[in-house]
N, C-alpha and C positions, 0 to 999 in steps of 0.2 A: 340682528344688528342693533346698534347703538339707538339710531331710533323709532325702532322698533318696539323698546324698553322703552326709552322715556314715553311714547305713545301709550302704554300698556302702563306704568306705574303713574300716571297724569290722573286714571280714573279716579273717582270717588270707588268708594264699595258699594254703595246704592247703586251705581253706574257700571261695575265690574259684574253685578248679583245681574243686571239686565242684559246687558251683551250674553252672557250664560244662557239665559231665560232664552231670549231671542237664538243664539246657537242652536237649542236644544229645539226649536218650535222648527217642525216639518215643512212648513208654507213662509216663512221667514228667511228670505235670501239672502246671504252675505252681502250683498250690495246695499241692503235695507242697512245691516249693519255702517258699513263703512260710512254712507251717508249721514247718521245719526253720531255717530262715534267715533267716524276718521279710521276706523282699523279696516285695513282689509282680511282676506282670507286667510292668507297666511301668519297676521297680527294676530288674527280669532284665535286659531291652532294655538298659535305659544300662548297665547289666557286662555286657554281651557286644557294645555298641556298643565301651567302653572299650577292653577286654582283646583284639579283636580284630582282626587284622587286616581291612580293608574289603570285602574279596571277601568272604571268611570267613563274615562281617559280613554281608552280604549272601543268600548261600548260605542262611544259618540264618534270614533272615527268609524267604526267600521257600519251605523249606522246611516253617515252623512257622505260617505263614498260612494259614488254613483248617485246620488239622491236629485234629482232632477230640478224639484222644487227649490232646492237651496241656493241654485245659480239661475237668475234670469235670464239668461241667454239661451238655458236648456229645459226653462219651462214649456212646458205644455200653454199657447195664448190665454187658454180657457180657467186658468187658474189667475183670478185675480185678485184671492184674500190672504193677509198673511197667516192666518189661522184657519183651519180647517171648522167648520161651519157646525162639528160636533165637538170642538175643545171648549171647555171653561175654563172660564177668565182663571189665570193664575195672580192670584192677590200677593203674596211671597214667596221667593224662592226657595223650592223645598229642594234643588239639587245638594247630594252630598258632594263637599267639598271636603280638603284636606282639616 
């Protein structure tokens, strides 16, 4: 939808490169998003359908479907970091993009 776009075309690219980051990170729930960013779920999807290449694109759906972590509603209570306690800090985003 219309604003939907202009939500999505508002970021910065520093701001676009983090919503990704944050997507892509397992313990990182959509709502973290929305909250930070105003995008919901289905916002995400069309900036990570846009911004990525189609495999890419693909890979991160069929990873994030089902994924419990990524909706708080369908967390496990016992999960309470957004990063899993063995990731490192990611300094730049190394996702390929288009």
């Amino acid at each position: 939808s219309k604003s939907n776009m202009n939500k999505l075309t508002l970021l910065s690219e520093s701001e676009t490169d983090r919503v990704i980051e944050m997507a892509w990170e397992d313990r990182t729930p959509f709502e973290a998003i929305e909250t930070q960013f105003g995008l919901n779920e289905k916002d995400v999807i069309e900036l990570m359908r846009r911004e990525m290449k189609t495999g890419s694109f693909r890979l991160w759906r069929a990873r994030m479907r089902g994924r419990e972590t990524k909706h708080r509603l369908k967390r496990d209570k016992d999960v309470t970091r957004f990063k899993c306690s063995q990731q490192r800090a990611i300094t730049r985003n190394k996702i390929a993009k288009r």
